[in-house]
RODO-2510 file (C-alpha; in nm, 4 decimals, decimal comma):
residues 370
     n   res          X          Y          Z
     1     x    -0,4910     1,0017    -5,0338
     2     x    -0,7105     0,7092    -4,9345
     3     x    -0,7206     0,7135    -4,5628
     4     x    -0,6315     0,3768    -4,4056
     5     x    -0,9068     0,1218    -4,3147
     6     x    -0,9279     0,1035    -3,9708
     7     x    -0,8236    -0,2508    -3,8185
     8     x    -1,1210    -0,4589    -3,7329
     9     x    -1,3247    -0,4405    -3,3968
    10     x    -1,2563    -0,6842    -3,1572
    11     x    -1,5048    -0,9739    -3,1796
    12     x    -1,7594    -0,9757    -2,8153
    13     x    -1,6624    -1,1556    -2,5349
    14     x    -1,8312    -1,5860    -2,5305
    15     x    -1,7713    -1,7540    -2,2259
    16     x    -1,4977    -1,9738    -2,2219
    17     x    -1,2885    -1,7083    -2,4307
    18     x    -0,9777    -1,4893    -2,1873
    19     x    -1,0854    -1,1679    -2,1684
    20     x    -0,9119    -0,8657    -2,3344
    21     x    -0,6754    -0,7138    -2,1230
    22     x    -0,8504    -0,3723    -1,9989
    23     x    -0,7286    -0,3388    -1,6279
    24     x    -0,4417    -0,1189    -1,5233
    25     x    -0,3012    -0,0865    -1,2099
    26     x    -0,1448     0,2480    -1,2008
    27     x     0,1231     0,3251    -0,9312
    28     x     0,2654     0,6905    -0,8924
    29     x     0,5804     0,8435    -0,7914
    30     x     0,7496     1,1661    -0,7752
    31     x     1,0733     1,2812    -0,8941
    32     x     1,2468     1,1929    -0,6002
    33     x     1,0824     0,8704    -0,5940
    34     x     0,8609     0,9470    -0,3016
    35     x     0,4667     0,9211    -0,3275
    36     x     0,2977     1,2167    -0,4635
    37     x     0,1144     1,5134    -0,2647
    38     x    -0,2504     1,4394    -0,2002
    39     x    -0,3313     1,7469    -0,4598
    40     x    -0,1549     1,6084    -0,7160
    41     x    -0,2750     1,2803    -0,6610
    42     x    -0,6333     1,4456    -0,6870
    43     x    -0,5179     1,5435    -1,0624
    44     x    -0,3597     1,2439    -1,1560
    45     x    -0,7024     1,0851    -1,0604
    46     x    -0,8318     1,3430    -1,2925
    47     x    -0,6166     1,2306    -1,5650
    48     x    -0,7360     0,8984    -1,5684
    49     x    -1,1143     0,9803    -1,5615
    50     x    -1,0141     1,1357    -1,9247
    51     x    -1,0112     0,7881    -2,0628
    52     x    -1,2583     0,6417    -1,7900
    53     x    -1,5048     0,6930    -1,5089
    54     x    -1,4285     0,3165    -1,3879
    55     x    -1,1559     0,4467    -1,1284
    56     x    -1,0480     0,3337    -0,8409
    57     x    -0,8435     0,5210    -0,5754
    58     x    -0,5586     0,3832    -0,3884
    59     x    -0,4135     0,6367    -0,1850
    60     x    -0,1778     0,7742    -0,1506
    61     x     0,0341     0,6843    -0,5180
    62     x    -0,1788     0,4219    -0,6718
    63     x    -0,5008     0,3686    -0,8545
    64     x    -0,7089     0,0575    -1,0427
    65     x    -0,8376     0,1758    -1,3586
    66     x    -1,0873    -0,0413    -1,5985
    67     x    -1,0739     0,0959    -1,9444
    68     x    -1,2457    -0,1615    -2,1454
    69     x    -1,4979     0,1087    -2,2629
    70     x    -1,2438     0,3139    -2,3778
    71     x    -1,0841     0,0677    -2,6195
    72     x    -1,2787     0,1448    -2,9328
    73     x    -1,2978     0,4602    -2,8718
    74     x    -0,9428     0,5715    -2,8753
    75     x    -0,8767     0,3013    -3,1323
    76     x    -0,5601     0,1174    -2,8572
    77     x    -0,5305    -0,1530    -2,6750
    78     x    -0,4857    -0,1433    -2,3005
    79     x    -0,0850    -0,0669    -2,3967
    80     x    -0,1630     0,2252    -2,5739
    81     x    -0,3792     0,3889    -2,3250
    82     x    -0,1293     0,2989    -2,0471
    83     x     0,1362     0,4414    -2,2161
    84     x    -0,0835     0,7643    -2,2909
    85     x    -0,1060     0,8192    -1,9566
    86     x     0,2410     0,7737    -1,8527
    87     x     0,3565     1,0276    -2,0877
    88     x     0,0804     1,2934    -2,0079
    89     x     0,1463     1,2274    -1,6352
    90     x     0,5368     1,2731    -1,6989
    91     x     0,4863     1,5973    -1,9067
    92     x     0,1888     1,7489    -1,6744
    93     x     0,2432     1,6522    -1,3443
    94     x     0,6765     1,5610    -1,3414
    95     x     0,5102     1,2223    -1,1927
    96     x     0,6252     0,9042    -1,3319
    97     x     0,4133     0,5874    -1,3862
    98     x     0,4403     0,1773    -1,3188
    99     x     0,1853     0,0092    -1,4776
   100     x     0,0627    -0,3214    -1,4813
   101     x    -0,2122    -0,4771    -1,7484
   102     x    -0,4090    -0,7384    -1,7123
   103     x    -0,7654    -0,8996    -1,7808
   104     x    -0,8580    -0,8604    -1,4297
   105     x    -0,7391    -0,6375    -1,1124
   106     x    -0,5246    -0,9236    -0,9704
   107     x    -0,3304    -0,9732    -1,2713
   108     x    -0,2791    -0,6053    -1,3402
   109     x    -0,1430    -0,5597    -0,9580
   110     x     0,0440    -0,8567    -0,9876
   111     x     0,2211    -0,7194    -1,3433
   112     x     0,2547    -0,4152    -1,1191
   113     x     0,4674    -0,5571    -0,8677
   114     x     0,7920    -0,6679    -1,0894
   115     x     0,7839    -0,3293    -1,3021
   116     x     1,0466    -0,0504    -1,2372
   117     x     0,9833     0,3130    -1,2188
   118     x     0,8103     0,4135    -1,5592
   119     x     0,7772     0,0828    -1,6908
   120     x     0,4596    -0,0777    -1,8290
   121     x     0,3738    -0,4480    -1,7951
   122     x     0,1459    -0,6655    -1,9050
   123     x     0,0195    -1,0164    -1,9013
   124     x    -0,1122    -1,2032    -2,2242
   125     x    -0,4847    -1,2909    -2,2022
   126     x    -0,4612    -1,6044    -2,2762
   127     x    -0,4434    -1,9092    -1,9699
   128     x    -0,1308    -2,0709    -2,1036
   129     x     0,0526    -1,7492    -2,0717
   130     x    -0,1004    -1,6549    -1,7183
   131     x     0,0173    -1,9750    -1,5982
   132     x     0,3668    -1,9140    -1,6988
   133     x     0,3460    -1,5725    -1,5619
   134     x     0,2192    -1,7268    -1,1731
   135     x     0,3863    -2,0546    -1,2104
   136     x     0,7499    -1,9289    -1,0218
   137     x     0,5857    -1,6854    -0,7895
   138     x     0,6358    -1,7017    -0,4308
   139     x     0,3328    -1,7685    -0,2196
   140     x     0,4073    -1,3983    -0,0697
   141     x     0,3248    -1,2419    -0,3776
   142     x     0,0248    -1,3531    -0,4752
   143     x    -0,2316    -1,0731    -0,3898
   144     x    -0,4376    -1,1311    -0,0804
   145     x    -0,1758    -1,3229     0,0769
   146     x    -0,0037    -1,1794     0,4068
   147     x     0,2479    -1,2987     0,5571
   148     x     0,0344    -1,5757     0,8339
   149     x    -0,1326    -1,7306     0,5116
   150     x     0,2166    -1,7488     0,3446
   151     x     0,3451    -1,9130     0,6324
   152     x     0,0648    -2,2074     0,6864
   153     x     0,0951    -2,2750     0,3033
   154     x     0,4681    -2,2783     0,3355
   155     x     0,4694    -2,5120     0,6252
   156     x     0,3071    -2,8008     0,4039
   157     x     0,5262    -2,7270     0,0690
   158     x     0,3245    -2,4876    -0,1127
   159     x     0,5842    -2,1883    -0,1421
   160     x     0,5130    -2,0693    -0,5418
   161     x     0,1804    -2,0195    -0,6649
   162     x     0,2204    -2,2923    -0,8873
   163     x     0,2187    -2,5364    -0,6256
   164     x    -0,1046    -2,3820    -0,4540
   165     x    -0,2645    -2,3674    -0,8262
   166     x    -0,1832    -2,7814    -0,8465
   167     x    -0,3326    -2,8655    -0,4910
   168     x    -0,6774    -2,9859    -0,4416
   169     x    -0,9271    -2,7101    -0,3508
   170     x    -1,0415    -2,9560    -0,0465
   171     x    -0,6501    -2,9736     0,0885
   172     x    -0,6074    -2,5261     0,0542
   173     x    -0,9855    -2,4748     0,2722
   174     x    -0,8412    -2,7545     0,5339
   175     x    -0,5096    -2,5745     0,5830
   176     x    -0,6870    -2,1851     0,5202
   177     x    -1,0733    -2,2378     0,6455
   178     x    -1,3497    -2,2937     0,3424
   179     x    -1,3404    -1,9187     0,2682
   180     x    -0,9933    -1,8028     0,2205
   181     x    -0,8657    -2,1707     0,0977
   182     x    -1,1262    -2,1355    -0,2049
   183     x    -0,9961    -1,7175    -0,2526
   184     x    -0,6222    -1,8400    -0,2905
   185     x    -0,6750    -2,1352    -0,5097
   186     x    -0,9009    -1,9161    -0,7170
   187     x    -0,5858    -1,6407    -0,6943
   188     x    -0,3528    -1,8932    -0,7849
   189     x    -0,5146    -1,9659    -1,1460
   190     x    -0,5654    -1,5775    -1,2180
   191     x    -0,8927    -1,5783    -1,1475
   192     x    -1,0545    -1,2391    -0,9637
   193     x    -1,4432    -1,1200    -1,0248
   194     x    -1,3645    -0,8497    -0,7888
   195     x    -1,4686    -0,5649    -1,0056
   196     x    -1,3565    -0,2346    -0,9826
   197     x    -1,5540     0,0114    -0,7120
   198     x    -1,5338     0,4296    -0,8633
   199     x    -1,4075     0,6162    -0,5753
   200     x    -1,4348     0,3402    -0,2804
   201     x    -1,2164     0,4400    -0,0411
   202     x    -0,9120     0,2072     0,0552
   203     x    -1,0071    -0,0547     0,3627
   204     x    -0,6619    -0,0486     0,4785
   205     x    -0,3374     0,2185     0,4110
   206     x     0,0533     0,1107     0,4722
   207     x     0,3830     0,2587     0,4809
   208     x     0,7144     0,1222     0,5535
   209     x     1,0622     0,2004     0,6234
   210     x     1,3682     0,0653     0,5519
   211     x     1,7131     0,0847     0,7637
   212     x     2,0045     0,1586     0,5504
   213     x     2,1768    -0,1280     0,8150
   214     x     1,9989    -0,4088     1,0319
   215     x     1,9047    -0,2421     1,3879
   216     x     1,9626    -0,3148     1,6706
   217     x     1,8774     0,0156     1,8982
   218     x     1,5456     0,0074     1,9359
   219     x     1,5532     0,3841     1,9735
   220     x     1,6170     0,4238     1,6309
   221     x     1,3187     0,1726     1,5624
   222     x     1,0693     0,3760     1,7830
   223     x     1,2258     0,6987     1,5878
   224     x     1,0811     0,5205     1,2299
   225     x     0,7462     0,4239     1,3835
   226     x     0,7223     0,7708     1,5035
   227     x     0,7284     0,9255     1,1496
   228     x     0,5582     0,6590     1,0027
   229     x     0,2547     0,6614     1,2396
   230     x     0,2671     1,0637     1,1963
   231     x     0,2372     1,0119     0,7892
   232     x    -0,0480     0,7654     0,8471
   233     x    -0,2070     0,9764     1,0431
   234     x    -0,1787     1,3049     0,7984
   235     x    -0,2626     1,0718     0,4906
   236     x    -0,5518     0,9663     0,6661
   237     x    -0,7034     1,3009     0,7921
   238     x    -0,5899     1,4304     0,4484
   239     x    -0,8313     1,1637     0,2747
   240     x    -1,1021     1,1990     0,5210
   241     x    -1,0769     0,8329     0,6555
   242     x    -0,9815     0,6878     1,0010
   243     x    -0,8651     0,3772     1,1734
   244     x    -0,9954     0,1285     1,3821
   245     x    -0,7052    -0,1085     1,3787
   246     x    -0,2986    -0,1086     1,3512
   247     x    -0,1089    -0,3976     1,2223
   248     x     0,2861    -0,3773     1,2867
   249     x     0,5325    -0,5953     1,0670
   250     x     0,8914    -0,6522     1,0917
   251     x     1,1021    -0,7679     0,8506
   252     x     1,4349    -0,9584     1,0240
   253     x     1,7671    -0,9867     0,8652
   254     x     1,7108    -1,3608     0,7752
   255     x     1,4365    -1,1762     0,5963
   256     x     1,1665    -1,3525     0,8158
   257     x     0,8951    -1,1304     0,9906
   258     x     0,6514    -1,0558     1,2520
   259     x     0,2879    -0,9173     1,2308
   260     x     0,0895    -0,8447     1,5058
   261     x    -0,2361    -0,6568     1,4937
   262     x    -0,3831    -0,3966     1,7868
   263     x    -0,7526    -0,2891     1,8103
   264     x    -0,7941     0,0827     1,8766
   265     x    -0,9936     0,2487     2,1838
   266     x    -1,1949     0,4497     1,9129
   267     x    -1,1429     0,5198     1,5153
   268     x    -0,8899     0,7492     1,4933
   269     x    -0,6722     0,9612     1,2785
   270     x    -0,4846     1,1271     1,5323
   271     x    -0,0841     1,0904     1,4935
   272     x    -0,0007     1,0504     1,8873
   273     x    -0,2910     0,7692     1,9110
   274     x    -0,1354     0,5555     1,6360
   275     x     0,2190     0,6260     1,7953
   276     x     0,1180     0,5304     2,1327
   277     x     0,0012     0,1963     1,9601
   278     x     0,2451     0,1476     1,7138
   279     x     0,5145     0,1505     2,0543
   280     x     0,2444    -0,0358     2,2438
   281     x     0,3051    -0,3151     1,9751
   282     x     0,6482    -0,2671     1,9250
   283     x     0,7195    -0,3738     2,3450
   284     x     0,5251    -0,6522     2,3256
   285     x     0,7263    -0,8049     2,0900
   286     x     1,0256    -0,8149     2,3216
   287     x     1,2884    -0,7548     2,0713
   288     x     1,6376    -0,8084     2,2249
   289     x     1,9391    -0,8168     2,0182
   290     x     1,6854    -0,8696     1,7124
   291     x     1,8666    -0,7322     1,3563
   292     x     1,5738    -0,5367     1,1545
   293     x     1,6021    -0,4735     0,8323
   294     x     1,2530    -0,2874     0,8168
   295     x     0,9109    -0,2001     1,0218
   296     x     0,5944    -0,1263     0,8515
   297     x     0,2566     0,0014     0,9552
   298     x    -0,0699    -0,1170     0,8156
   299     x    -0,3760     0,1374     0,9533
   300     x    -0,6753    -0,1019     0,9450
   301     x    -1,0246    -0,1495     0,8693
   302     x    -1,0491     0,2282     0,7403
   303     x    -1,3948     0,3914     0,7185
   304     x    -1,5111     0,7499     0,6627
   305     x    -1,4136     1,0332     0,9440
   306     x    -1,7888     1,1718     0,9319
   307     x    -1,9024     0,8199     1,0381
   308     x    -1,7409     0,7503     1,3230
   309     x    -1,8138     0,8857     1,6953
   310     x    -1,5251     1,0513     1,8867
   311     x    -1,4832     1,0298     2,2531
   312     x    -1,4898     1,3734     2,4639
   313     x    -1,2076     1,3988     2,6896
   314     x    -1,2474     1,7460     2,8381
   315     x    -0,9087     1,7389     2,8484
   316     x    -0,7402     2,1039     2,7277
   317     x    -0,4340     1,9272     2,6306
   318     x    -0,6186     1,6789     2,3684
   319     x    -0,8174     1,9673     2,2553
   320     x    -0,4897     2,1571     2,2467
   321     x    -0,3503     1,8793     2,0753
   322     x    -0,5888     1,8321     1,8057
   323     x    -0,5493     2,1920     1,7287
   324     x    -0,2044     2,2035     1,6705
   325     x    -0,2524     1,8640     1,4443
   326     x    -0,5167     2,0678     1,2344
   327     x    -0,2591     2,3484     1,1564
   328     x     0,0238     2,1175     1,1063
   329     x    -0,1833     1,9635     0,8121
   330     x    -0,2472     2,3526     0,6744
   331     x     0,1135     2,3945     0,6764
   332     x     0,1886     2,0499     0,4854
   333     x    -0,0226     2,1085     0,2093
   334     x     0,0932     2,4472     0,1634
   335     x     0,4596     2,4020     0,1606
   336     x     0,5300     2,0372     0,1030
   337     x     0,4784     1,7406     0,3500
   338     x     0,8187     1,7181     0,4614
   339     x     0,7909     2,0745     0,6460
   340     x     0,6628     2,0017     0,9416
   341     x     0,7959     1,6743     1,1474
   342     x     0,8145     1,5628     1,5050
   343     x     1,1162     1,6677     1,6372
   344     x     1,2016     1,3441     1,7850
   345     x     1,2017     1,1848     1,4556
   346     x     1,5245     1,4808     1,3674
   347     x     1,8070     1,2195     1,5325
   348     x     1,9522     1,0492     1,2507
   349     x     2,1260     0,7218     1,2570
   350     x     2,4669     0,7456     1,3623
   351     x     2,4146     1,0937     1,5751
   352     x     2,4310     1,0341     1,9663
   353     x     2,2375     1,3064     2,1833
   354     x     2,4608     1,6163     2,3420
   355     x     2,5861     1,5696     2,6610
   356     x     2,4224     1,6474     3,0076
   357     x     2,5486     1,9686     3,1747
   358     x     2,7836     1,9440     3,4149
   359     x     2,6460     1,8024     3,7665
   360     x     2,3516     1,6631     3,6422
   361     x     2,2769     1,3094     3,6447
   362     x     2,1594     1,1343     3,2895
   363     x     1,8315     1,0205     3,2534
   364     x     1,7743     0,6866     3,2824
   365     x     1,6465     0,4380     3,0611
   366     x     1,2374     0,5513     2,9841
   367     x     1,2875     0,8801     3,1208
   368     x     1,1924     1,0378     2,7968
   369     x     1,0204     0,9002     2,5176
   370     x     1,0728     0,9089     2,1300
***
């Protein structure tokens, strides 16, 4: 039998011509949807230098991958090697894969965003059809864009990226400053030279949480920035990286929010440092009868734990502290992240503390903390 030709190669890149699509933006989650382990996310990582050594880590679930190189080779296109690695992560690792394509890593994040669990995306290479694909998008979603930036751009009309892509470049640096107004109309055509870095280490690292109802006891709020400030801190020491800034958001029920930012005394890592903060930033925004529909942490301005300088307290407590911390993170990675937590985070919605004995007087309000 006469093998089949092969199809032919790709002609080079000119200038002028849309690139093909070789950028995937790989996001990972477990089978109970949750992120997955830092081991296994050391082997997925693994996985994906099989068809490249262009990788970049996102921790904890997600990764930018450039496998241009790697198109010839394994005779695919960008679709085909995504959809390698989604099966090979699902058969090897029970982890399942969202993946967004594109020509560049904004695109492929972008694509990202709108795909379900297991689901690949991708956007056409050609400008016509990236276009179409910004055109509707809210000013939120473009990449780069928090939620102050969405807000100045929203306050003079521009609320989709197709209206930021049709303003002058001269209006977007008057309303953003000459830097970031030339970044977000750039954005807003698809355009992003920011290549991608093998093994640089995330500047920033977020989670959030979501109330099943809007809340109102800000009890049960301190109670979610508790845990999350506790998995910040154990994802952080986990990837050798700490913090020298904390940004709180909170989402409202009108689905407005509310960022504000805290510089730490010191980088940091250590889970009762970013609670205290994460509180600290919590009062000061003098929520009364606020409905929340989520709070989110955002550890800032990362940089490598070896690098930065930490503060001797001769205190026995903080060394006792730090102690316990270290074998706390043992215990995690040997029997799962979710067996070890801070107590206080234990009181579920709904459940109202035990009552005091008998001829004792409660504790007022701030006698005890979360």
């Amino acid at each position: 039998m006469t093998p089949a030709p092969r199809p032919p190669a790709a002609p080079p890149e000119h200038p002028g011509v849309p690139r093909q699509p070789g950028m995937l933006h790989i996001r990972f989650r477990a089978a109970d949807g949750t992120p997955p382990s830092a081991g296994c996310f050391e082997q997925l990582l693994w996985l994906l230098a099989q068809f490249t050594p262009v990788i970049e880590a996102l921790p904890p679930d997600a990764a930018l991958a450039d496998v241009r190189g790697a198109l010839r080779y394994f005779d695919r296109d960008a679709a085909g090697i995504a959809e390698l690695v989604r099966l090979r992560a699902l058969a090897w690792h029970g982890v399942q894969c969202t993946i967004g394509i594109g020509a560049n890593p904004l695109l492929a994040r972008m694509a990202a965003q709108g795909a379900g669990p297991g689901e690949i995306r991708a956007v056409p290479d050609d400008a016509v059809a990236v276009a179409a694909f910004l055109e509707r998008r809210p000013a939120s979603a473009l990449y780069g864009v928090g939620p102050a930036t969405a807000r100045a751009l929203c306050a003079y009309g521009l609320d989709s990226v197709g209206r930021i892509a049709a303003a002058p470049p001269a209006t977007l640096q008057r309303i953003l400053g000459a830097k970031t107004g030339r970044v977000v109309y750039e954005r807003a055509h698809g355009i992003d030279p920011t290549p991608v870095t093998p093994n640089a280490a995330a500047r920033s690292m977020a989670a959030e949480h979501r109330f099943v109802h809007d809340e109102l006891d800000p009890d049960r709020r301190r109670r979610a920035l508790l845990s999350l400030a506790d998995g910040l801190g154990a994802r952080m020491r986990a990837s050798g990286q700490v913090a020298r800034a904390l940004t709180l958001t909170v989402r409202y029920a009108d689905r407005s929010t509310t960022s504000r930012t805290r510089r730490l005394d010191g980088p940091t890592a250590h889970g009762p440092a970013l609670t205290e903060a994460a509180y600290a930033l919590h009062a000061a925004l003098g929520l009364q009868r606020a409905r929340v529909r989520s709070v989110a942490l955002r550890a800032e301005d990362l940089c490598r734990a070896e690098l930065a300088a930490r503060q001797l307290t001769f205190d026995p407590a903080d060394d006792r502290a730090h102690r316990i911390e270290a074998a706390v993170d043992r215990a995690r990675a040997r029997f799962g992240t979710g067996s070890v937590r801070p107590a206080a985070t234990l009181g579920g919605a709904g459940r109202t503390p035990p009552p005091p004995p008998p001829g004792t007087k409660p504790p007022g309000p701030g006698a005890a903390r979360a």
